[in-house]
C-alpha positions in Angstrom: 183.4 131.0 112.7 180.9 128.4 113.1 179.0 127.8 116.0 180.8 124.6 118.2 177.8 124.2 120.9 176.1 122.0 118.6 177.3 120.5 114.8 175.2 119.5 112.2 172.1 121.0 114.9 171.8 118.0 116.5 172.4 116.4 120.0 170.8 114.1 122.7 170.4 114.0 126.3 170.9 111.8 129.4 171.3 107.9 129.7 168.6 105.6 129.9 167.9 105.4 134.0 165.2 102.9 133.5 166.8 100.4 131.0 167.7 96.8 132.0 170.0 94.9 129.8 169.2 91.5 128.5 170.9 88.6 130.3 172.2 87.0 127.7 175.9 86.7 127.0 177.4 86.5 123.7 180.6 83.9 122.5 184.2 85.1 123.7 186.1 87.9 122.3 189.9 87.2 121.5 192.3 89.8 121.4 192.6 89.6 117.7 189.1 89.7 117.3 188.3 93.3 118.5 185.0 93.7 116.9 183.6 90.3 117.5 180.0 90.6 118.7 179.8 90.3 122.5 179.8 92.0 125.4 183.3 92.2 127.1 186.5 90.2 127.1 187.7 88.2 129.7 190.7 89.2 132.3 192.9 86.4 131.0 192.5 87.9 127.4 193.2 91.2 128.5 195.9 90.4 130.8 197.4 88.9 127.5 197.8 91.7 125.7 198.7 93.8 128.6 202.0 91.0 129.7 204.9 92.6 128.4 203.2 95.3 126.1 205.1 97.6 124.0 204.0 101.6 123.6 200.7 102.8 125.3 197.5 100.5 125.8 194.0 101.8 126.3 191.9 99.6 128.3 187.8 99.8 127.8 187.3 99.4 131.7 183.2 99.9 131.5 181.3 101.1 128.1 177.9 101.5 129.5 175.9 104.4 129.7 173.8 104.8 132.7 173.5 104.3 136.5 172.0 100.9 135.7 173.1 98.2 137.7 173.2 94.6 137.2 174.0 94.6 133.2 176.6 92.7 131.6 178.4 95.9 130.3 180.2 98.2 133.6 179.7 101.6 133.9 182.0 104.0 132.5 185.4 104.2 132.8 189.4 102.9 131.5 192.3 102.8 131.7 195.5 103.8 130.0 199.2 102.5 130.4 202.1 103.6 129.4 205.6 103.1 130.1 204.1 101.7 133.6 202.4 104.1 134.2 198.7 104.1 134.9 196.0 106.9 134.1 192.4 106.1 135.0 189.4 108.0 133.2 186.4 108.2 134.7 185.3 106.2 137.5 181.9 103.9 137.0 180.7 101.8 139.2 183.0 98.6 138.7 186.0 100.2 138.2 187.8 99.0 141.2 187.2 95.0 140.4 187.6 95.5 136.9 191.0 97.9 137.4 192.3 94.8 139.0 191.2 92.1 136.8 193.2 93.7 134.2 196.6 92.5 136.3 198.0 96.3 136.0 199.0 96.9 139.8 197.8 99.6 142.0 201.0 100.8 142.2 201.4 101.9 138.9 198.2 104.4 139.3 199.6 107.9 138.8 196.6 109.7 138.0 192.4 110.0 138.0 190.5 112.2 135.7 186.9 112.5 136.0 184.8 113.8 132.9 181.7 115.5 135.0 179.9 114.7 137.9 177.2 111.8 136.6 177.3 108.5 138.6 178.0 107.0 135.8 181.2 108.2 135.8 182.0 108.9 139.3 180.7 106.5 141.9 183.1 104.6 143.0 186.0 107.3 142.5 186.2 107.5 146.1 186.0 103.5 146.7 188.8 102.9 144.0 191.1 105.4 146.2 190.6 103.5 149.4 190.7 100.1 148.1 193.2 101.0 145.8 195.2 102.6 148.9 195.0 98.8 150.5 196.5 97.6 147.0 199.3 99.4 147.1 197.5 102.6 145.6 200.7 106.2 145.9 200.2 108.0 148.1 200.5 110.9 146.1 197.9 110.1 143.3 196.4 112.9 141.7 193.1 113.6 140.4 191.6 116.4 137.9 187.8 117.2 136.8 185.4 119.9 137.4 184.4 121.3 140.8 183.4 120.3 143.4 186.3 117.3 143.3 187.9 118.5 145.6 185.5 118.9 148.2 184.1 115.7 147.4 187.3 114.5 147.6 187.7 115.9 151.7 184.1 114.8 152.3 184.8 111.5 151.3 188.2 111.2 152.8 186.9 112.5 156.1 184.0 110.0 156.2 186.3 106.9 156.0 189.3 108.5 158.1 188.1 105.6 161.0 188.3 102.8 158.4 191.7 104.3 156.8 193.2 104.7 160.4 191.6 101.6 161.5 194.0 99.3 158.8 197.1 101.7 158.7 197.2 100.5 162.5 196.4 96.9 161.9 199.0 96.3 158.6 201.3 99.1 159.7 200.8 101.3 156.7 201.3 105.0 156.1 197.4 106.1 156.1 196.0 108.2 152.9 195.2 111.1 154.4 194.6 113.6 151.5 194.6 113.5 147.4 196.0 116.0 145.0 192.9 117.5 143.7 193.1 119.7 140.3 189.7 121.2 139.7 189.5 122.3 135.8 187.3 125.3 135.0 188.2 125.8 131.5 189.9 124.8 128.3 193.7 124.0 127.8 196.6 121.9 129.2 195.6 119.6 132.9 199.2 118.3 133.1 202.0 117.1 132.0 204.6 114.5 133.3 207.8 112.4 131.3 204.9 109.9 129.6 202.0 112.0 128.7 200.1 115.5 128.3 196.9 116.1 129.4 194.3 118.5 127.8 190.9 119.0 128.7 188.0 121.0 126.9 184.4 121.7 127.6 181.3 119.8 126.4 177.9 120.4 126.3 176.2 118.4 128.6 173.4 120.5 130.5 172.3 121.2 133.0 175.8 119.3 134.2 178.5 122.5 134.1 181.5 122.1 133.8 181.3 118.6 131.7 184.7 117.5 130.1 186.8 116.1 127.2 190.4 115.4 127.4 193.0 114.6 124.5 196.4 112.3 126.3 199.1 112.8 124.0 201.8 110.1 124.9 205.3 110.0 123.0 204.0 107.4 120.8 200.0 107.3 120.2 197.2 110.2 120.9 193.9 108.9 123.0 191.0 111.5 122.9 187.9 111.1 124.7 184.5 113.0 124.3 183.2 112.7 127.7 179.1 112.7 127.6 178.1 115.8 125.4 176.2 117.2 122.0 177.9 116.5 119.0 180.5 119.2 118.9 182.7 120.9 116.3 185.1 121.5 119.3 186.0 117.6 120.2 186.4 117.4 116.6 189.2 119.7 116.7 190.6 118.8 119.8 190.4 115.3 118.5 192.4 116.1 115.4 194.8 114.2 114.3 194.2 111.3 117.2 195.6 107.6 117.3 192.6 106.7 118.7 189.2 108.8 119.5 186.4 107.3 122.6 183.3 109.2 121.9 179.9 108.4 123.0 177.3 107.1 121.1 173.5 106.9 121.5 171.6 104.3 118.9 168.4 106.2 118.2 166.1 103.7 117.3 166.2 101.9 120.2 166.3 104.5 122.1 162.9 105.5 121.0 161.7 101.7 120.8 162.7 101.5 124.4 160.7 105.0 125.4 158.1 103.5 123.6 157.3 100.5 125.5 157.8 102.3 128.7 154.9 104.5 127.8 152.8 101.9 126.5 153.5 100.0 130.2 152.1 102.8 132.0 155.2 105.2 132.7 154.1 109.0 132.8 156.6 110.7 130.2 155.6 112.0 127.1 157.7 110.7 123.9 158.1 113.9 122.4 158.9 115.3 125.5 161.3 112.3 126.0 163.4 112.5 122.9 163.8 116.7 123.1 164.9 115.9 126.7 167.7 113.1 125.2 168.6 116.1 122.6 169.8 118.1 124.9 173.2 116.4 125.2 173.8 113.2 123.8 176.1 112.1 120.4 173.4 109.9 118.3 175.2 107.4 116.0 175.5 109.3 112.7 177.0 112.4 114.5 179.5 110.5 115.8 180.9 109.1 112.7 180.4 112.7 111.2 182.9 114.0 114.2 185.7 111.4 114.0 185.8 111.9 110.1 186.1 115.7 110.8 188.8 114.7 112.9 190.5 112.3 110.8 191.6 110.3 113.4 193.2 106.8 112.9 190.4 104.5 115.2 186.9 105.3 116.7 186.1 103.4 119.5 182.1 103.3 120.3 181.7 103.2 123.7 179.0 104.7 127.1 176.9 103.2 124.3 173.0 104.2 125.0 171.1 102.0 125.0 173.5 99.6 126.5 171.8 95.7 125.9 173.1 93.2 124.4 170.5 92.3 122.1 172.1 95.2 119.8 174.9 93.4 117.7 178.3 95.5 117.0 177.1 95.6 113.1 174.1 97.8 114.0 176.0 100.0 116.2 178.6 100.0 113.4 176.7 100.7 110.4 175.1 104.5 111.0 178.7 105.7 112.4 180.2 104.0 109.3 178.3 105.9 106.6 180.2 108.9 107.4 183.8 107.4 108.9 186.4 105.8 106.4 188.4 105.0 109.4 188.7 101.7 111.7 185.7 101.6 114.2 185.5 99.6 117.0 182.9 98.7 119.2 183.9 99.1 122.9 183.7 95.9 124.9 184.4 95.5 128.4 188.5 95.0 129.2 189.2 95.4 125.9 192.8 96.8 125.0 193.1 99.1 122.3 
């Protein structure tokens, strides 16, 4: 058997924490245009797609990498509906404005899932349940990740109980008092309910343990999603066969142009020691094209794409992945629907 903690011996670590994204905004992205250059589509566009939409959507709610605010690209996270039904997947900061700006209510949210604890991905998971509460959020939404969500969940809960009980008095509402918390320790089915089922696997991600990936198999399309991790033989084989696969993906170059200049400005990090610190557990480009042709899936999306400016077109993330994937690639934008 080979060895799934790394494939092809490579891997990267950790987002860029320093890195600001350019300000500049690039021309509109239509919904027939998925791999237009530019940073996000608008709600109206997405909205579009979403208004009467047949069979399960995937919405790109953030595909940035890094707790960097103030970018043009949100943090980590999406969305997924089907049959009504709403299934958020991670939970960047943004997720809550850009959740709504999509027009799917808060109603329809069934469930959270949260990859690993990063801010990145789990910020505002507390926010989205209290504002999402006011929205007309059920009260018996569920969540599933890695410990400690559940205690994070209580902690949180309990910290806002006065603001909770404060408007269930004022607009008459039944308060959200708890959450359905699933903590996921190891490898195999999360859940299953009449529109989708939920597995999860583990990722290498260290020193972050347990870190996730989770395969949604819906009656009609399969959405995988790598989570932050190494390149893996494992989410290639959980990935097999996918509609659709999210994964990752770390541009090397500029990574190491950006680490560059940072030294050269006076910041005390070594580049070598950099770089082998990125290795750790990262997916650089090539890898990731190497996993989703493994898998054969149908469509690789790009996406927590490191480093995340805009000055990088979607040709140049495109090309490395490409040399090894035959399939469709896309390159995530922000409230695109897949």
């Amino acid at each position: 058997m080979p060895d799934t903690s790394t494939l092809f011996g490579l891997s990267r670590r950790s987002l860029l924490t320093g890195l600001l994204a350019t300000p500049t905004l690039a021309a509109t992205v239509g919904p027939s245009t998925a791999q237009t250059d530019g940073p996000r589509w608008t709600p109206q566009q997405a909205q579009a797609v979403l208004k009467d939409a047949k069979g399960t959507k995937l919405v790109l709610l953030g595909t940035a990498a890094g707790p960097v605010p103030g970018r043009s690209r949100e943090m980590t996270s999406h969305v997924m509906l089907s049959n009504g039904a709403a299934y958020v997947l991670d939970c960047g900061m943004g997720v809550t404005n850009q959740y709504a700006r999509t027009g799917i209510p808060f109603h329809a949210l069934k469930s959270i899932f949260i990859t690993h604890h990063h801010a990145d991905h789990n910020i505002e998971y507390g926010p989205l349940l209290i504002v999402g509460w006011m929205q007309g959020l059920p009260l018996d939404v569920r969540a599933f990740g890695p410990p400690p969500l559940k205690q994070m969940t209580e902690d949180f809960m309990r910290a806002y109980k006065q603001t909770i009980d404060f408007w269930a008095e004022d607009f008459h509402m039944k308060p959200l008092a708890s959450v359905n918390v699933q903590e996921i320790l190891t490898a195999g089915v999360v859940t299953q309910d009449d529109n989708v089922k939920v597995s999860a696997i583990l990722v290498e991600h260290p020193p972050v343990k347990p870190a996730l990936a989770y395969r949604f198999d819906f009656k009609d399309r399969s959405i995988a999603f790598s989570g932050d991790t190494a390149p893996l033989e494992a989410v290639a084989k959980m990935a097999k066969g996918a509609d659709v696969l999210v994964h990752e993906t770390m541009y090397v170059p500029a990574v190491e142009t950006y680490i560059r200049g940072q030294i050269a400005q006076g910041r005390p990090v070594k580049f070598d020691a950099f770089m082998a610190h990125m290795k750790a557990d990262h997916t650089p480009s090539e890898d990731v094209g190497r996993i989703a042709q493994e898998a054969g899936v149908k469509t690789l999306v790009l996406s927590h794409l490191t480093p995340a400016i805009d000055s990088i077109d979607d040709e140049t993330w495109r090309a490395p992945v490409a040399k090894y994937f035959k399939g469709e690639i896309i390159v995530g934008k922000d409230l695109m629907v897949v």
